[in-house]
GUTORVO-714330 format. One record per residue (C-alpha): residue in one letter; x negated, y negated, z. Coordinates in steps of 0.2 Angstrom, whole numbers, plus 5000, padded with zeros to 4 digits. Last residue first. Layout:
BEGIN
AXYZ;...
This chain:
BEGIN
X488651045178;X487350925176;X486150895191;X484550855179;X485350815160;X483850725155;X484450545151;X486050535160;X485650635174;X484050515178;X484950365174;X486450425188;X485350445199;X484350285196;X486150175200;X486450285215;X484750225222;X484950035216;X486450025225;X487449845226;X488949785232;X488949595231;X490149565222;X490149415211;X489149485197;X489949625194;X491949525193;X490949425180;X490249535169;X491849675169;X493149525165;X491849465153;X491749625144;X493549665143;X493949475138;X492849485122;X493949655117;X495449575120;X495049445109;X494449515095;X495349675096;X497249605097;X497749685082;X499049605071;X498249445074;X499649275074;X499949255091;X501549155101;X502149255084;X503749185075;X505249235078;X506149305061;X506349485063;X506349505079;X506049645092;X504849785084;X504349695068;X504549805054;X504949635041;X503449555048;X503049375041;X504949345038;X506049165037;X505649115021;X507049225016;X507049274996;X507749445000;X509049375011;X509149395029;X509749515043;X508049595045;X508749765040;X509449725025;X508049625020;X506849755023;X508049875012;X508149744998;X506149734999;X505449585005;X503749475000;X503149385015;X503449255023;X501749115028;X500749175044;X500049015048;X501348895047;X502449025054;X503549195046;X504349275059;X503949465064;X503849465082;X503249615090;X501949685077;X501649505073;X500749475089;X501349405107;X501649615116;X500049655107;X499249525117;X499849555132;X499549735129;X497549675125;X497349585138;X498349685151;X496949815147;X495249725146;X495649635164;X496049805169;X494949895166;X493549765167;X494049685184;X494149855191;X492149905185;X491749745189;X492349755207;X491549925209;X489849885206;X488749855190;X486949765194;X486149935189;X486749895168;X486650055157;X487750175162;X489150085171;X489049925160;X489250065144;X490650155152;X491750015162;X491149905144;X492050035134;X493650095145;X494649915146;X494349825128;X493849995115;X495250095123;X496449935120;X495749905102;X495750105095;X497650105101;X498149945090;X496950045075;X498150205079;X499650095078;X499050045062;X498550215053;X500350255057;X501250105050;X502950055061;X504650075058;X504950235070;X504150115084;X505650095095;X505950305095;X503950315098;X504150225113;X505650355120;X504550495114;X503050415122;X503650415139;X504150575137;X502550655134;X501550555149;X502950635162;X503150785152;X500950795153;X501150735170;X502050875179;X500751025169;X499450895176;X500250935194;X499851105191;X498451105185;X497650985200;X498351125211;X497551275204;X495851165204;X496051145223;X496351005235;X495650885249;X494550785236;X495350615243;X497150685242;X497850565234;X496450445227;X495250625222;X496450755218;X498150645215;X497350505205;X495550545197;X495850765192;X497750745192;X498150585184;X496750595171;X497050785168;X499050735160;X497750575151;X496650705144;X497850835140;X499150735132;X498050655120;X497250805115;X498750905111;X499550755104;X498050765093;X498150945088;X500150935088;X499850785074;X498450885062;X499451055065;X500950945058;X499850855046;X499351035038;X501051095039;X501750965029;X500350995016;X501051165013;X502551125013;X502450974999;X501351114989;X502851234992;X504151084988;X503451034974;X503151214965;X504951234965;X505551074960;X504251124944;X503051254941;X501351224950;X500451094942;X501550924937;X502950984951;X501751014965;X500850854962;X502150754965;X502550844980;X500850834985;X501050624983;X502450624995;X501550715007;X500150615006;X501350455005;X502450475020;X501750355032;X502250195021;X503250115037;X504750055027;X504850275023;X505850325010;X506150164999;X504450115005;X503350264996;X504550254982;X504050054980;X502350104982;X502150224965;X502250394966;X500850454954;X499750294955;X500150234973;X499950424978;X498250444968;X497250274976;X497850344994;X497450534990;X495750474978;X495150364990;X495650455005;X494350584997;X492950485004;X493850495021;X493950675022;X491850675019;X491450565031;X492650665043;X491750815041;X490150745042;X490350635057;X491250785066;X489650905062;X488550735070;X489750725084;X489650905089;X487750925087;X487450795100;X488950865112;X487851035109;X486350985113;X487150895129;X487451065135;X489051195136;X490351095128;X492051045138;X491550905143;X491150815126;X493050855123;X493650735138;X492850575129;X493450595112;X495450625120;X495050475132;X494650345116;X493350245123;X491750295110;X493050275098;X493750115100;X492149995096;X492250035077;X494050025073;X494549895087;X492849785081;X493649795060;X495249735067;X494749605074;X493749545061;X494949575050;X496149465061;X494849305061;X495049325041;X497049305041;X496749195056;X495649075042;X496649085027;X498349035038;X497448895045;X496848845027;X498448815019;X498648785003;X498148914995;X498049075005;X496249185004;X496749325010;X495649395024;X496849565026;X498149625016;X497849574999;X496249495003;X495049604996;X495349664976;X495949814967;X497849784973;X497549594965;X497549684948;X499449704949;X500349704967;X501849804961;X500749954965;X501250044949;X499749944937;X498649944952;X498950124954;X498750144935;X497150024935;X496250144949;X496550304941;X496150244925;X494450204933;X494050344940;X494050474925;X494550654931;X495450694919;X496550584926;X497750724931;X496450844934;X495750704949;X497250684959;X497250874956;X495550904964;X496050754977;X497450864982;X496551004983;X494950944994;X496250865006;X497151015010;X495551115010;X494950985024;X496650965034;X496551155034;X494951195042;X495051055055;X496751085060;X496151285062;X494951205075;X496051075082;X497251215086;X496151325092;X495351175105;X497551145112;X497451335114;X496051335126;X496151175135;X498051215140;X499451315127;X500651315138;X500851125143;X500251095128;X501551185118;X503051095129;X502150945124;X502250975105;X504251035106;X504650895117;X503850775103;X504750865088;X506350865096;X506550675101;X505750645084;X507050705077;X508550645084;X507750475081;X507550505063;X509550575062;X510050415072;X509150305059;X509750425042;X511850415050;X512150575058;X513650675048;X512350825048;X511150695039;X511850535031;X511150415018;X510950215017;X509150265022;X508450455017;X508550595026;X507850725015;X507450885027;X505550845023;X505550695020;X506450655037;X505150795046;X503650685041;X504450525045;X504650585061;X503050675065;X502150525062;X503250415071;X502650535085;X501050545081;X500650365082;X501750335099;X500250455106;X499050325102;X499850195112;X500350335126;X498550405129;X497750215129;X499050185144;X498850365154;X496750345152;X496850145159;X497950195171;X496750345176;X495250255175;X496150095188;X496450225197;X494750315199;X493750145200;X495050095215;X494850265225;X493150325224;X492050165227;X490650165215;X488950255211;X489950415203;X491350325200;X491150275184;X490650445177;X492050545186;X493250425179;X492850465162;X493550625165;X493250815167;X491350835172;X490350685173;X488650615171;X487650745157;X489250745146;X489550545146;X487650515142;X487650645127;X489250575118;X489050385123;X487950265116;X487050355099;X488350475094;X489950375101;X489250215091;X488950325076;X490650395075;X491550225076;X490750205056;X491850345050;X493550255058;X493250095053;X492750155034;X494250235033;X495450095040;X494449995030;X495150085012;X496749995016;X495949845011;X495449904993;X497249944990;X498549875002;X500050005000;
């Protein structure tokens, strides 16, 4: 849907890998055990760094976790056709897609609450394997049917994309360059920014990343783990270009939106496509659709999976075990109440994700990326590399980094979707419209998949509140260090030496 700037998302993502490698992945598995909490409290108080952890954790867990469900909404609506305007088992197409995704998420947490560590890692291991040959065969027949030949492939999905040669270009989505109004040129640049710091600083915070370096057997491993993971996903995200490029070519955007306004049905939609030209027709379609359904299910139950254990373990690892019951417990316990947490954790996001249904997948991940990377990353790199950290700064930086960035996301355009001064209306659909309240030519919109209006403007005009909150979670951390006087050298060295060689690992 935004051509040469969507491709960042992928370039975000790959990049982020790095920073996890070289600052984080080895360091977090020598120092802890189950969570991040273990590592930032090692030389602090117990009970505060552990809580503020586990909010942090629960709160990070559920903004990605909205991702998947809205995900697994639009998937299952193209799959059983409920389409806008249309009804379902005499549900109108909005109720059926709320219906669903109420089923689908209870159905993925009831597996994880089942399935545990062990199955929620098979999961992500056959994930891995199919989302990979899934990927290679589409962009094999992306590429059969332009004979392989790049460059018609990119001038036909311009040519269908509605956006003409524009579509090739930057600045169709983000850092456009609006005439006429410098303000709106500059926030528009000032928000790629943004969101390019969420994308690469929001991995190395990301609870799910951080709880599987745990559950290796050495360092060497967590090193050799990240650096397969980096090539694997480097490779998936190459052939984005030919999935994203060959679904606006062979489907065309405005199909893409008349299903989905939130555009996260177009793999699926594009193997369809494909299906028909290659496989035999309406039947072929809808086996190749199938197939690549599957895929992205085992790809979003892998993820909940992950999601759900980490933040579910958060609260009874950090909260009830060690602020609770201040290490007076047992592991058979902490599981149990993790079991309670993850339907606790789980339903919260099914109701979020029922608001949410409108929204863009890969954005509410990149929204997710920039509250990890503004309350957990500076409590983990300040912790491990700075000896004046303390307690206070590691509060202060949690939370300080956190209610930024919510605060921020609850003023932005993905909240309040009325065109400004400096973010000019946009280009509507009839359907947008339709659902706005307003006419097709209304100057009225920025957003038309706002959360809550249509047509108020944003207190804040970034879609993704990275390059402020992220700024605020390392000078919340900073300053609330440096005016405490709590201080222990000894601790601090400890914790270098585990770090570093792995002495006193588990």
């Amino acid at each position: 849907m935004s051509g040469y700037d969507g491709f960042l998302y992928s370039i975000g993502f790959l990049v982020a890998w790095l920073v996890a490698l070289l600052l984080v992945a080895e360091l977090m598995r020598n120092s802890g055990r189950y969570t991040m909490g273990d590592v930032l409290a090692f030389r602090m108080r117990q009970a505060p760094v552990r809580t503020a952890a586990s909010v942090s954790t629960i709160v990070v867990s559920i903004f990605y976790l909205l991702a998947q469900m809205v995900g697994a909404g639009s998937l299952v609506a193209l799959l059983l056709g409920i389409t806008p305007g249309q009804t379902f088992l005499g549900m109108s197409a909005e109720t059926a897609k709320i219906v669903t995704i109420v089923l689908i998420g209870a159905l993925m947490i009831t597996y994880v609450v089942i399935g545990g560590m062990k199955g929620t890692t098979y999961v992500q291991i056959v994930k891995a394997f199919l989302l990979m040959v899934g990927a290679i065969v589409m962009a094999l027949l992306v590429a059969v049917a332009y004979k392989f030949n790049l460059s018609t492939l990119l001038g036909d999905a311009a040519a269908k994309s509605g956006k003409g040669a524009a579509f090739l270009d930057p600045g169709l989505r983000y850092g456009k360059d609006i005439i006429g109004n410098p303000t709106a040129t500059t926030i528009s640049k000032l928000d790629l920014l943004s969101l390019g710091a969420a994308l690469v600083l929001g991995t190395a915070g990301l609870p799910h990343i951080l709880v599987r370096f745990y559950t290796v057997p050495n360092s060497r491993i967590a090193r050799r783990s990240v650096v397969w993971a980096i090539g694997i996903i480097g490779l998936f995200y190459l052939l984005t270009l030919a999935l994203g490029f060959g679904a606006a070519a062979l489907v065309g955007s405005a199909n893409i939106l008349k299903q989905d306004p939130g555009a996260n049905i177009a793999a699926p939609a594009l193997a369809q496509k494909l299906g028909e030209r290659y496989l035999g027709g309406a039947t072929g379609g809808a086996v190749l659709l199938a197939l690549i359904s599957a895929v992205a299910f085992a790809t979003i139950l892998a993820v909940v999976a992950g999601l759900t254990l980490a933040s579910s373990s958060s609260v009874a690892h950090d909260l009830y075990a060690n602020v609770v019951r201040r290490g007076q417990t047992n592991e058979r316990d902490e599981v149990t109440v993790a079991r309670y947490a993850a339907f606790g954790i789980g339903a919260v996001a099914i109701v979020l994700g029922i608001f949410a249904r409108g929204l863009n997948v890969a954005f509410l991940v990149a929204v997710a990326f920039a509250i990890a990377a503004s309350a957990n990353l500076p409590a983990i790199l300040f912790s491990l590399f700075w000896k004046r950290f303390n307690t206070r700064g590691a509060v202060w930086g949690i939370y300080g980094g956190l209610i930024s960035a919510v605060l921020v996301v609850l003023l932005s355009p993905v909240v309040w979707g009325g065109a400004s001064k400096s973010l000019p209306a946009a280009k509507l659909t009839a359907a947008q419209a339709k659902e706005c309240g307003v006419a097709a030519t209304s100057t009225q919109v920025n957003n038309p998949t706002a959360l809550f209006s249509c047509t108020t403007s944003a207190p804040i005009p970034f879609s993704n509140p990275g390059l402020i909150s992220i700024p605020l979670g390392f000078a919340f951390a900073a300053i609330g260090a440096l005016t405490a006087r709590e201080r222990d050298d000894e601790k601090y060295a400890e914790l270098e030496v585990r770090s570093l060689t792995g002495a006193g690992a588990h």
